[in-house]
Steps between C-alpha positions, in 0.01 A plus 500: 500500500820541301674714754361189731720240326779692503533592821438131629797425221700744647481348855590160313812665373592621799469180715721317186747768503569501875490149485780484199683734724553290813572187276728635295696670730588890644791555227843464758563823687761753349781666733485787349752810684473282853055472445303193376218529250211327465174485268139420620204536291195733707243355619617255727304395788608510860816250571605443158859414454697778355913398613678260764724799609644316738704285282567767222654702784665219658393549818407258744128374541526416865628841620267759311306524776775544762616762244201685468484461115268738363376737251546864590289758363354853515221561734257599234640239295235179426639131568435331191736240573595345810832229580423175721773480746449108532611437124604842392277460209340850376173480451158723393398653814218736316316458159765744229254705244813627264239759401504635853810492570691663235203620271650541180814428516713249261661283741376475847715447806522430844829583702494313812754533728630212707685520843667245717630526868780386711713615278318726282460443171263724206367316171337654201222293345319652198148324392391599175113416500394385118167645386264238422207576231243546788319769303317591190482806291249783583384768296407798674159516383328262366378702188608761341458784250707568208409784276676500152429774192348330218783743292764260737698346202619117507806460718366758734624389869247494838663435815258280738473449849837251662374214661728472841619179633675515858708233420848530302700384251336246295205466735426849401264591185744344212215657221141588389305388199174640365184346386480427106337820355587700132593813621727477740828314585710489863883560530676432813755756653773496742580734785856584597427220806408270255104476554261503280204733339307456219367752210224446292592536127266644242530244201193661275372798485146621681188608374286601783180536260553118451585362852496761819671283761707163483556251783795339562665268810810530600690237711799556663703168581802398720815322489424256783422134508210439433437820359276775647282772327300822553219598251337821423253633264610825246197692349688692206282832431509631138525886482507761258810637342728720709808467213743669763623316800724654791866432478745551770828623499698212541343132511751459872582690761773480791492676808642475874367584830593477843346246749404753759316740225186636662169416413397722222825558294507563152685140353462633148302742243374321200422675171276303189391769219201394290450682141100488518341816599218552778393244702662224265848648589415539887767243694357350820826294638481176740635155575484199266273253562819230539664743773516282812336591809761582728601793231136607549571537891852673436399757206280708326448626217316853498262448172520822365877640563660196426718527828560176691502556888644272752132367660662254810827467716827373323737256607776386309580163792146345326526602117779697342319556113178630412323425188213707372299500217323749405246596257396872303158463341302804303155604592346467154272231364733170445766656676793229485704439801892495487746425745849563668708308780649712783812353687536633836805405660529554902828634631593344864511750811635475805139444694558171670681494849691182570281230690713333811389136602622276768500184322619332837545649846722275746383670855555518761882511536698320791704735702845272463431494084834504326603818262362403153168322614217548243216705585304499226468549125370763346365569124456844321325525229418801268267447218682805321717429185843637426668691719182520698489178596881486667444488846744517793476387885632620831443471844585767816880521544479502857282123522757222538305332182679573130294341139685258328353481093489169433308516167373828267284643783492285731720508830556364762513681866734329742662640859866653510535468892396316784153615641401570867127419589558695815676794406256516180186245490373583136635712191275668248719503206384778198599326128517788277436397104621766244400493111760615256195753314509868471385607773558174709221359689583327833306231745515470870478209658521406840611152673463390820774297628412361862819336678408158667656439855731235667374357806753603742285592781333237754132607616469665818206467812343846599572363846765222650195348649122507590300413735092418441256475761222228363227480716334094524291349291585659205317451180697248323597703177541845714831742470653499728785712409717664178870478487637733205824525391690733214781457231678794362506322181227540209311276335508125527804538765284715695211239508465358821324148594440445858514149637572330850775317607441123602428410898285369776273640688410233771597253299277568236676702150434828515347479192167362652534821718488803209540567201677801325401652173779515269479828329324728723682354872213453638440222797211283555393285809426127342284426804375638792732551777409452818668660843447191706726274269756774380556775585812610310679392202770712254506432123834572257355705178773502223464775274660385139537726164487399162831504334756335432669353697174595739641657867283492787427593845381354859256646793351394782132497540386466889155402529292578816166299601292695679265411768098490394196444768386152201442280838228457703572367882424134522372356789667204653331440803197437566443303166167523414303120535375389157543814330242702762582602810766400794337340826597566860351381825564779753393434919209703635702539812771698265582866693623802332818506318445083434695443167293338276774465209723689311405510106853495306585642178728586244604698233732451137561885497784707689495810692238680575279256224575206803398671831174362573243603746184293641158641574161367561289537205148325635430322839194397656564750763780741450469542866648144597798452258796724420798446303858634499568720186873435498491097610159376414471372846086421552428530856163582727395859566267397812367151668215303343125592600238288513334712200802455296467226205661176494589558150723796379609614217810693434646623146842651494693688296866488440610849285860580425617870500554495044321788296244371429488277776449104447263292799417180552207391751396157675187419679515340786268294718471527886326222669466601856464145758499469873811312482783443237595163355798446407501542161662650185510898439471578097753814656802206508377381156734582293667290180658652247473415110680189348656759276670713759562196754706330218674837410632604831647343852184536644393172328761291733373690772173402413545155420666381802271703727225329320627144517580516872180566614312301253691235590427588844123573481446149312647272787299689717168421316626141462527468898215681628277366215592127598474581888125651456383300257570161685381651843151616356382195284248395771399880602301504158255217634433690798636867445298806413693560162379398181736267297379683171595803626829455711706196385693613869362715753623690841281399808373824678619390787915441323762776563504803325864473470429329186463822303685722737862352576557203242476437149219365364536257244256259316576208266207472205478140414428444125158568392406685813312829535781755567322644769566526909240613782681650816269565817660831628593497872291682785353842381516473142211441276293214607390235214755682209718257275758645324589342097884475411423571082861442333553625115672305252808710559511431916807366438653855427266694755429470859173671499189439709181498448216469762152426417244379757413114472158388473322179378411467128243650368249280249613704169865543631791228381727316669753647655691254315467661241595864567805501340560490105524189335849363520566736771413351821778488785749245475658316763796693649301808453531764765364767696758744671324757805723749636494588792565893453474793253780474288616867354670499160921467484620799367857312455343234281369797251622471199751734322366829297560354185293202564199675586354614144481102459357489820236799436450303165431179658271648759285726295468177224359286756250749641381549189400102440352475828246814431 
């Protein structure tokens, strides 16, 4: 519990002290032979202020940084403290235990070593760390035995066990003091180094018959505030008389020994002569109980012979003097103990080689550096003393590098000529450091000095130009191509970034066209190219190094679209009605060789991917149809038979010559009649999409052609409609035609020329079925009406559709009422019958880059009418 209190106590005094510290001030650094000194108690925590160095080396704040302010060290060397280049203020950077860092020595310092850039400039800083009282006393044992003769008369000394403190100075044990007893007193001795032991003085004499053993405690305090202390129990044994004690020859002895003794060497030969007899005058020899413990580890003492042999290795860099104590002791019955201090003093050898550091390293080295430019700075350092510790540095004679000292071991490598990266890109310069000992010892130390370049070279292509062959439709994202260029120069002039030059390709930046990657050169398509819109563009690539100023260099990328098999044929003619099939009547009296119609199509692609051939996929009789494989011509194999059906069916394929090969088929519909009317072929239906109409000069083509004969076709339905209309009002009284049915009919007996050699034309009035019933002339079918049906987009199309006219049935509608609502014919509306078989213009095709919008448009609106 006591121990308890004061440790809590102690961690109050430390807080306070630390505290009365930073109030009151780090005393004002000392210049003391061009260094600064400060004091800092241990202990501190982590960022505690220790000195504004910045201002006590007049430096400025702002360009520490810039400067590369910093503490240079040893490798092996711990970073206690640490500088803040933003205020220059040195601060803790690690928690300091003095007891760590220099053990037991008096005054405890840190060298630090400060260095500044542009220009160079080296600063000595020593820290001396304060010891704090951050321990307490400790006995080694926390009882112990002390036997003592009863014949022991007063005054008799007994040495007892140190109590060790790891701090120093006044924080280390300042004295002891016994428990009150009435035998024995305590006196408190000084060592050379000023600590402290105690010896327990015999103040009465003993009488072991009375009392056998006596306990006493024995507290060791130190000087710190508050004070510390160590207890620890003494059980004095009373023991019969043994009236002679040993005595040695002298109470202090001196010897010396060097560092590098081996292990086992005889330090000194002690001699202590006792004038009992027998076992009472037997000397057994060993430490004192107050030796401290890293004697123990160094020496030992051989109990019989006396000699004292070196235990552990030497070294005189960590403690110089030795102090033992030892202790000769007979082996009779209340032998008495007495004792004897050895000195060993430890003479310095040559065993340390000099340590070289580069404390700061300015590589690499521009080839155009002036003579005299600083390399780096170097720092040798032998832990030797004397004559041992002189150390001298050189570098190779031959290197155009000399060392410059700047301070005691420290110099400064800088260059004597100009340098050449090409003639020699990097030096390895040897620094030989030489001790002044006997024999010398010497380090080796090598430096690599690379030699930066100039850029003086512009990049180079592998090639003056290239040429890539990209077939179409690409994947957007896809190389294309690499483009690499090289630099004779190293390193950051050497580093090439790849980039193209501004332009146009089409009108459109060639940026939206590919892309290049910077660092590797290569090219990526953006989109997907395609043959039938361009088929060759070249691209500038600008090859550009890194330095400064940056050179560069030009190339010219030619970029090739090759041809791919991506369209199908489209069929243009016949257009399929409604999204099913194309219709065609075709005469029974039709011969051999009668052309029915050519089917018409085209193709986006070039080449060989745009010849197109024409078979016949399916017929109703393969033996009646044929069609020309190289100009789609459909014409009759034989005449018509009785046997043969009025209905055929014919599917055709167009297939261009690509790999693989792209078709497109149409079905077509043969109606076979006794004689032909004169109407409208689907094979001169043909109309090509808004999109590629408005695109091309086809659309004025198509626009006049249009307007003409609409404009024609609708005065001729005005006039005829009036004529027939007026001239059969009183024929539906009387007539054989059925006003529900035929708003105007044809007589069987009126001329056939009707169909054959005119126009027809029929005005709808408002609200009126849009139907017509013509009586075919003499050998057609008897009792057939024929249904004009117009869709809502007759205004764009001349097709026809005939559909035989009966009455009415019960569950059928109005005719009326055929047509969608809001759809029915308006007045003007017209029908337009040809006269012939109209075959596709093959001047009004539009150019090859309009037809992917026409293959677009095309395959779009099959695809809504299935």
């Amino acid at each position: 519990r006591t121990m308890g209190v004061g440790a809590r106590q102690g961690q109050i005094f430390l807080r306070s002290l630390v505290l009365l510290l930073l109030l009151s001030g780090i005393p004002a650094p000392r210049r003391t032979s061009g260094q600064l000194r400060y004091v800092v108690p241990e202990e501190l925590e982590h960022g505690a202020f220790v000195a504004n160095l910045g201002e006590d080396l007049g430096l400025d704040v702002s360009t520490l940084s810039a400067r590369r302010f910093r503490i240079v060290s040893r490798a092996d060397a711990r970073h206690h403290l640490e500088v803040n280049l933003e205020n220059g203020i040195l601060f803790v950077n690690e928690r300091i235990d003095r007891e760590e860092v220099c053990e037991t020595e008096g005054t405890c310092l840190l060298h630090l070593q400060l260095l500044v850039e542009s220009p160079l400039e080296l600063y000595r800083v020593e820290v001396e760390v304060q010891d704090i009282n951050d321990h307490a006393p400790t006995f080694p044992w926390q009882e112990f035995v002390l036997e003592v003769a009863e014949s022991a008369v007063p005054g008799a000394r007994f040495p007892l066990e140190s109590a060790q403190d790891p701090d120093v100075g006044t924080n280390s044990v300042r004295t002891y003091q016994l428990s009150p007893n009435g035998f024995f007193s305590l006196e408190v001795q000084t060592r050379s180094d000023t600590s402290k032991f105690a010896e327990l003085v015999l103040e009465h004499a003993l009488d072991r018959e009375q009392q056998r053993t006596h306990r006493v405690l024995l507290t060791a305090f130190d000087g710190g505030v508050p004070e510390r202390s160590g207890t620890a129990h003494i059980l004095v044994t009373v023991l019969d008389a043994n009236d002679n004690v040993p005595a040695f020859d002298q109470p202090s002895y001196r010897v010396s020994l060097p560092e590098d003794a081996p292990v086992g060497t005889l330090v000194i030969q002690l001699n202590a002569t006792d004038l009992d007899e027998g076992s009472n005058g037997e000397i057994e020899y060993s430490f004192s109980g107050h030796a401290p413990p890293h004697v123990r580890d160094l020496f030992h003492v051989e109990p019989r012979s006396g000699q004292v042999l070196l235990k552990g290795p030497l070294d005189y860099e960590r403690v110089s003097l030795h102090e033992l104590y030892v202790q000769a002791k007979d082996r009779g019955p209340s032998a008495v103990a007495v004792h004897c201090r050895v000195l060993v003093h430890l003479l310095d050898v040559n065993d340390n080689a000099p340590e070289v550091t580069l404390t700061s390293v300015s590589t690499p080295v521009v080839e155009d550096a002036p003579p005299g430019t600083v390399i780096a700075v170097i720092s040798v350092i032998d832990r030797d003393s004397g004559e041992n510790g002189r150390v001298s540095c050189e570098v190779n004679p031959d290197m155009p590098f000399e060392l410059h000292s700047s301070f005691r071991n420290y110099y400064t490598l800088v260059t004597t000529e100009a340098l050449d990266r090409e003639a020699v890109p990097e030096y390895n310069v040897s620094i030989t450091a030489r001790d002044m000992g006997s024999p010398a010892l010497l380090t080796h130390s090598i430096l690599t000095v690379p030699v930066s370049d100039v850029n003086d070279n512009a990049p180079r292509f592998l090639q003056p130009s290239y040429s890539v062959y990209v077939m179409e439709n690409n994947a957007p994202g896809a190389s294309i191509c690499s483009v690499s260029a090289l630099d004779p120069d190293c390193q950051q002039n050497a580093y090439l970034s790849y980039s193209i030059a501004d332009g146009h390709i089409h009108g459109m930046p060639v940026g939206t066209y590919v892309s290049i990657n910077s660092d590797s050169g290569h090219m990526y398509a953006l989109r997907s190219l395609d043959y039938e819109q361009i088929r060759s563009f070249q691209i500038q690539v600008q090859a550009q190094d890194a330095g400064f100023p940056p050179l560069s260099a030009n190339v010219t990328v030619h970029v090739f679209v090759l041809d791919q098999n991506d369209n199908a044929p489209v069929i243009i003619s016949p257009m399929p009605r409604n999204g099913s099939m194309a219709t065609e009547l075709l005469p029974r009296s039709a011969g051999p060789g009668y052309l029915v119609g050519t089917v018409s199509a085209v193709d986006a692609d070039a080449g060989l991917n745009s010849r197109l051939s024409y078979q016949l996929l399916q017929a109703t009789d393969f033996t009646l149809f044929s069609v020309a494989p190289d100009t789609g011509e459909l014409r009759t194999l034989r005449s018509f038979l009785e046997k043969d059906a009025t209905r055929q069916t014919l599917v055709v394929q167009v297939r261009d010559s690509g790999q693989p090969a792209l078709s497109a088929t149409v079905s077509i519909l043969l109606s076979v009649v006794e004689n032909m009317p004169q109407t409208l072929s689907d094979f001169s239906d043909f109309s090509l999409p808004p999109e590629v109409s408005s695109s091309s000069p086809l659309t004025l083509y198509l626009l006049v052609s249009l307007g003409s004969v609409s404009l024609t076709f609708l005065l001729a339905i005005l006039i005829l409609t009036a004529i027939r209309c007026r001239g059969e009002r009183h024929s539906w009284r009387g007539g054989g035609c059925s006003p529900p049915c035929c708003p105007c009919c044809l007589r069987p007996g009126a001329s056939s020329d009707g169909l054959t050699t005119s126009k027809l034309a029929a005005q709808l009035p408002m609200g009126a079925a849009p139907a017509a019933c013509l009586d075919l002339p003499a050998g057609g079918p008897p009792g057939y009406c024929y249904k004009v049906c117009l869709s809502p987009e007759s205004a764009q199309s001349d097709f026809m559709f005939l559909k035989p006219c009966s009455p009415p049935r019960n569950n059928e509608k109005d005719p009326g009422h055929l047509l969608a609502p809001g759809k029915r014919v308006r007045p003007g509306q017209q029908l337009q019958v040809s006269k012939q078989i109209k075959q596709p213009n093959t001047d009004w095709l539009p150019p090859s880059m309009q037809w992917p919008a026409l293959k677009r448009y095309l395959i779009s609106g099959w695809e809504r009418k299935g």
